[in-house]
N, C-alpha and C positions, 0 to 999 in steps of 0.2 A: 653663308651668303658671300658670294664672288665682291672681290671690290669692286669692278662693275656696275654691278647690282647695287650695291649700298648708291654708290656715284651716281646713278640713275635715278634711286628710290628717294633720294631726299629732295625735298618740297624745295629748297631754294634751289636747287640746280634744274628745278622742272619749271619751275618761275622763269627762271632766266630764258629758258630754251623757248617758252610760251611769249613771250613780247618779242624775243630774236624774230620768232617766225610771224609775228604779229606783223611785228613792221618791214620784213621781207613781203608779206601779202598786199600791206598799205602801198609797197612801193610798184609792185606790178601793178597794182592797180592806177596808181599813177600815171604809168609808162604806156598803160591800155589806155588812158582817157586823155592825152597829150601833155602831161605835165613833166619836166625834168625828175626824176624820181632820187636820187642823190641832191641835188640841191634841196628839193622840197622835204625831206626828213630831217635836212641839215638846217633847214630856215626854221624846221619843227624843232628843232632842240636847241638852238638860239635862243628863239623865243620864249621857251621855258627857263633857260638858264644863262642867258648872255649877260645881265645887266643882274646887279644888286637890287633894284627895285624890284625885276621880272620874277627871283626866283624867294623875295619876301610875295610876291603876289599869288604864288604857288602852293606856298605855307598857308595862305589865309583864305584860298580857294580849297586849299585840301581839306582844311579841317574839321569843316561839319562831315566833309564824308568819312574821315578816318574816324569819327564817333557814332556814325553809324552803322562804317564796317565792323566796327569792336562789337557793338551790339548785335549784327547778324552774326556774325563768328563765334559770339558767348553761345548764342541760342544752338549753333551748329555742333558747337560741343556737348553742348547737353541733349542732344540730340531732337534740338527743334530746327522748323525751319521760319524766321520771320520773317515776312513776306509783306508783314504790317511796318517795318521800320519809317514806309515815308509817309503813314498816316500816325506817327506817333511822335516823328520829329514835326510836322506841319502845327500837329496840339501844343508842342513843348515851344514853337515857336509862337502862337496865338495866346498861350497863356504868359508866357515872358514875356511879351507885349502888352497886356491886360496887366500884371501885375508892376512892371515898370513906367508904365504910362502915369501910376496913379502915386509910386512911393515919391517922398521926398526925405530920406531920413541919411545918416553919415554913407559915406559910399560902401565902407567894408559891409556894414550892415544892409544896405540896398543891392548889394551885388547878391550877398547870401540868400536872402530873399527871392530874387529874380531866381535862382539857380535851384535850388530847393524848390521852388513852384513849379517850375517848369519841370523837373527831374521826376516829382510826383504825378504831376497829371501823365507825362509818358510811363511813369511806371504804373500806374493803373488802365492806361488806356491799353495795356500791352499785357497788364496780367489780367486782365478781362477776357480775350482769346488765351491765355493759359487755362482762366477757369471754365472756360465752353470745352477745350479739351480734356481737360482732368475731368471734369463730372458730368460733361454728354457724347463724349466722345467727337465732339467736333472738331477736323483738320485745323489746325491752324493757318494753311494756305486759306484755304477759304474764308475763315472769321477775318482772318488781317487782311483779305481781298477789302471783302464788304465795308470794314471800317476802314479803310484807304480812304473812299470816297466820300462816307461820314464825316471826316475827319477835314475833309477840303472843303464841302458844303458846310458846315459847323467854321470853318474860318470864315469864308466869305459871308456869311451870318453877321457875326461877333465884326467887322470890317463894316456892314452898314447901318448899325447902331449907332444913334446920337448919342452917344455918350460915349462911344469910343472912336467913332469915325472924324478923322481929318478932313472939316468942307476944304473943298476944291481939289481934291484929291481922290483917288481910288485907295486908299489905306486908311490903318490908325492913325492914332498920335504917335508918335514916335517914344522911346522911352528914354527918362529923365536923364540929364547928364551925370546923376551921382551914379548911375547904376554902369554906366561907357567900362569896358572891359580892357580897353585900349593903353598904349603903353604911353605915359604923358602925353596924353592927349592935347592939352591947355600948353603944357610948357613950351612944347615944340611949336607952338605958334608966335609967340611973345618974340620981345627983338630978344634978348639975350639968349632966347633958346635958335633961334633962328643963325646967330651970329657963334655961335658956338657950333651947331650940323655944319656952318660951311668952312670950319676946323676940319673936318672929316666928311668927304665926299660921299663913302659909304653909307657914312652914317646917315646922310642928308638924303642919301635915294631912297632910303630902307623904313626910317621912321618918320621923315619927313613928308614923304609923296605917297605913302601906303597906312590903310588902318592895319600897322601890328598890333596886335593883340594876346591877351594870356592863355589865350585856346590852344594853339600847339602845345604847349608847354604842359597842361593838363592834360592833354591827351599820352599826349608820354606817361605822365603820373597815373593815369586811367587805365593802358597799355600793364604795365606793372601790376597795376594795383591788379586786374583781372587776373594775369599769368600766376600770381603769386595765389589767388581764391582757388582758381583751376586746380592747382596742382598742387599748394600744400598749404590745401586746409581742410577738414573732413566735409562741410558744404561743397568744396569742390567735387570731392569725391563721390558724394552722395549724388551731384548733379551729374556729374559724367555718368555715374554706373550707372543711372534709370536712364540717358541717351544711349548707352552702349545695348544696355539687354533691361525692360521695365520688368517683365516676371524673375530674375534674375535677383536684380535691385530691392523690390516687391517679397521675394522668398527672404532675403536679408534682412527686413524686416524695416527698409526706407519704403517712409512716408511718399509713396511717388505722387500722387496728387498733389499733395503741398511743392515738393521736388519743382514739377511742372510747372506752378504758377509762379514758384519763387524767379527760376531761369527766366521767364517770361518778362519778368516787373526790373530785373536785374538788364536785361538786354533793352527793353524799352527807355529803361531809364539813363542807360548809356545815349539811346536818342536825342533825349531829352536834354543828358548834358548837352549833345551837339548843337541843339537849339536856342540853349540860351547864351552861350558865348558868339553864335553867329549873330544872333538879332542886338548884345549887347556892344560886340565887338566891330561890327561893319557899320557902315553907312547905306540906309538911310537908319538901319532903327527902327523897325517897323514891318508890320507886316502888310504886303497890299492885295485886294482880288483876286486869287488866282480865276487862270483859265483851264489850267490845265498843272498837274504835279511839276513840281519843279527838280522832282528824278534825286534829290538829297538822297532819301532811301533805299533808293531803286540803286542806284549807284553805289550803295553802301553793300548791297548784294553782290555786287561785283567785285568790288575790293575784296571781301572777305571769300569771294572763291578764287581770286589772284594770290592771297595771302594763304591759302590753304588753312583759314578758318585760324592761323598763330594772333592771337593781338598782335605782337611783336611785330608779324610781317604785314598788321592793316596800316601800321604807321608807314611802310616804305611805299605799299601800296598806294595806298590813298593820297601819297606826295608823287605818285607816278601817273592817277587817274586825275588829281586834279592839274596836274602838270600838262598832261595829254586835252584837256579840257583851256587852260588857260590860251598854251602856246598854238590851240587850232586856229584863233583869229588873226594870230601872224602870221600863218602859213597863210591862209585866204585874203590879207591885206598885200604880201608881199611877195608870193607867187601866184595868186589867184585862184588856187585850189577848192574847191568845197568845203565846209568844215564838216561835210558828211561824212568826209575821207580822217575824220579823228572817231567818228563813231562804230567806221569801221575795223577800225584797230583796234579799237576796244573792246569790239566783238568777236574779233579773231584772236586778241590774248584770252581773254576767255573761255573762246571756243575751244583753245588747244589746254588750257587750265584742264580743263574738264575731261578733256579726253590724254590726259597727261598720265593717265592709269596705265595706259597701253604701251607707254615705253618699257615702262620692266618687263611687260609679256614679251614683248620684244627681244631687251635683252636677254631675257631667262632660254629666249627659243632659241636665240644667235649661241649661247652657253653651250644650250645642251644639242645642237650641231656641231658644235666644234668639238665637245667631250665626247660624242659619238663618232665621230671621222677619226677622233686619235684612238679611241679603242678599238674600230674597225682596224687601224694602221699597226696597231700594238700587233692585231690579233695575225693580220698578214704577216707581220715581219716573225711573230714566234712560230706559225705555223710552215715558211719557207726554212725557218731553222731547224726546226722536228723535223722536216725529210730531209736537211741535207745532213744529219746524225744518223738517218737508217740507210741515205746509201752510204 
């Protein structure tokens, strides 16, 4: 393989080229609909990362999505496609709500609870389409289509129940303060903690004015923890080799039914972590009415085809779609842009993600044109030298 070639074939250098050309299309687009298109990208990354505050709100916007992308990305490895991810974070958010609404016990224990609840109903709601595929042969696009919407009616349910619904509101009750995932939540209010953040400006944009919370930080540990099953441990292997070839896997003499629903309940339940640090870690706390999907999973699809299905690269990912998701509303407050113009970027990294296969054809063709013109050249130059040896 040509250096080239390697230069071209690796995922991060196809990444980069895929948002390069994203945001070159966001920006014609701009220039077509009358907006300055250099200011307006540049007010777009301001806004994501000008201020201490903007780029904690970045981290905490990202993070249900980088746990969702982890979870379609495990499934893509094992060669599933989950397509159910934002009916299985919607559950893992309804039942973290449901079981925090009701604990009152020390926080390390109410946090574990909250997260194990929620970690389980995602990982059952998710290896229930494993089990429709391993033993009826049913897609899994399709089971995790249908239980999407399951999953949104079954919230808004559990939402107008007297026993969990908050009068005067369109939601629960919110969940207990022992269960807050958040980084001294209590102290940083108090004068001494207050008179201490304005020791440090930083400090006082970041933890003061933002719910930080322990979700990034697990999602790194999450990030890891997957790369490490994936690749070396024989569960990894067994799950790769039934996504790479199932008769193959099957001739080996791997359990691939079981295979299948394990991947399944493994990626759902990555959801589900996503869901209990959003609902324990942000404000309000609570789940309310939807009307329509709030795109958590759907977006977690995304990521994990920006990242080319690495954990490793849903973490950078998902700090770049929640980035592109936060910094839209400064674009639209402070050059008046649409924030349709962030959905369209996102659909053109994507779009070139995916057709990102076609550069190496590329390359490979540009190669072997050039290695054919110098053997053509070779072949002139020995063959003008053979006649001028016979006169």
């Amino acid at each position: 393989m040509s250096l080239r070639k390697r230069f071209f074939s690796n995922p991060f250098v196809l990444t980069i080229i895929a948002i390069v050309l994203g945001f070159c299309v966001a920006g014609l687009i701009l220039l077509a609909a009358g907006y300055p298109p250099v200011e307006s990208i540049r007010t777009l990354v301001q806004s994501m990362i000008g201020r201490p505050k903007d780029i904690s709100s970045v981290i905490i916007r990202s993070t249900p999505i980088i746990f969702t992308g982890l979870g379609v990305a495990f499934a893509i490895k094992t060669g599933l496609f989950n397509i159910g991810a934002e009916g299985q974070y919607v559950m893992g958010c309804v039942v973290a709500t449901m079981v925090g609404s009701m604990l009152d016990f020390p926080k390390p224990v109410a946090i574990l609870m909250v997260v194990i609840s929620a970690m389980l109903i995602s990982a059952l709601y998710a290896g229930f389409v494993g089990l429709l595929k391993a033993q009826l042969g049913i897609h899994e696009v399709i089971s995790g289509i249908m239980l999407n919407w399951i999953s949104l009616y079954f919230s808004n349910w559990i939402c107008g129940l007297d026993f969990f619904h908050k009068p005067g509101t369109i939601g629960m009750y919110p969940v207990n303060p022992c269960t807050y995932t958040m980084i001294l939540p209590a102290w940083k209010r108090t004068e001494a903690g207050e008179a201490f953040m304005e020791q440090y400006p930083v400090l006082k944009e970041t933890l003061g004015r933002t719910d930080v919370n322990a979700g990034f930080l697990v999602a790194v540990i999450a990030a890891l923890i997957i790369t490490h099953l994936l690749n070396r441990t024989r569960k990894g292997y067994e799950l790769r080799a039934v996504g790479q070839n199932i008769h193959a896997a099957r001739f080996a003499g791997i359990n691939v039914n079981r295979s299948i629903v394990h991947a399944m309940m493994i990626s759902g339940a990555l959801c589900g972590l996503g869901a209990a640090f959003y609902v324990t870690g942000q404000s309000p706390h609570t789940v309310s009415t939807l009307s329509a999907f709030e795109n958590v999973g759907f977006n977690g699809l995304s990521v994990a085809f920006i990242a080319f299905s690495s954990p490793i690269g849903c973490l950078f990912a998902g700090l770049l779609f929640g980035g592109l998701l936060y910094g839209g509303a400064g674009l639209q407050s402070k050059v008046g842009a649409p924030t349709e113009i962030i959905n369209i970027v996102i659909g053109v990294i994507v779009f070139f993600c995916a057709l990102s296969y076609l550069i190496p054809r590329f390359v490979d063709r540009r190669d072997a044109a050039r290695l054919s013109k110098k053997r053509k050249k070779q072949m002139q130059k020995e063959m003008k030298k053979g006649g001028s040896n016979v006169n």
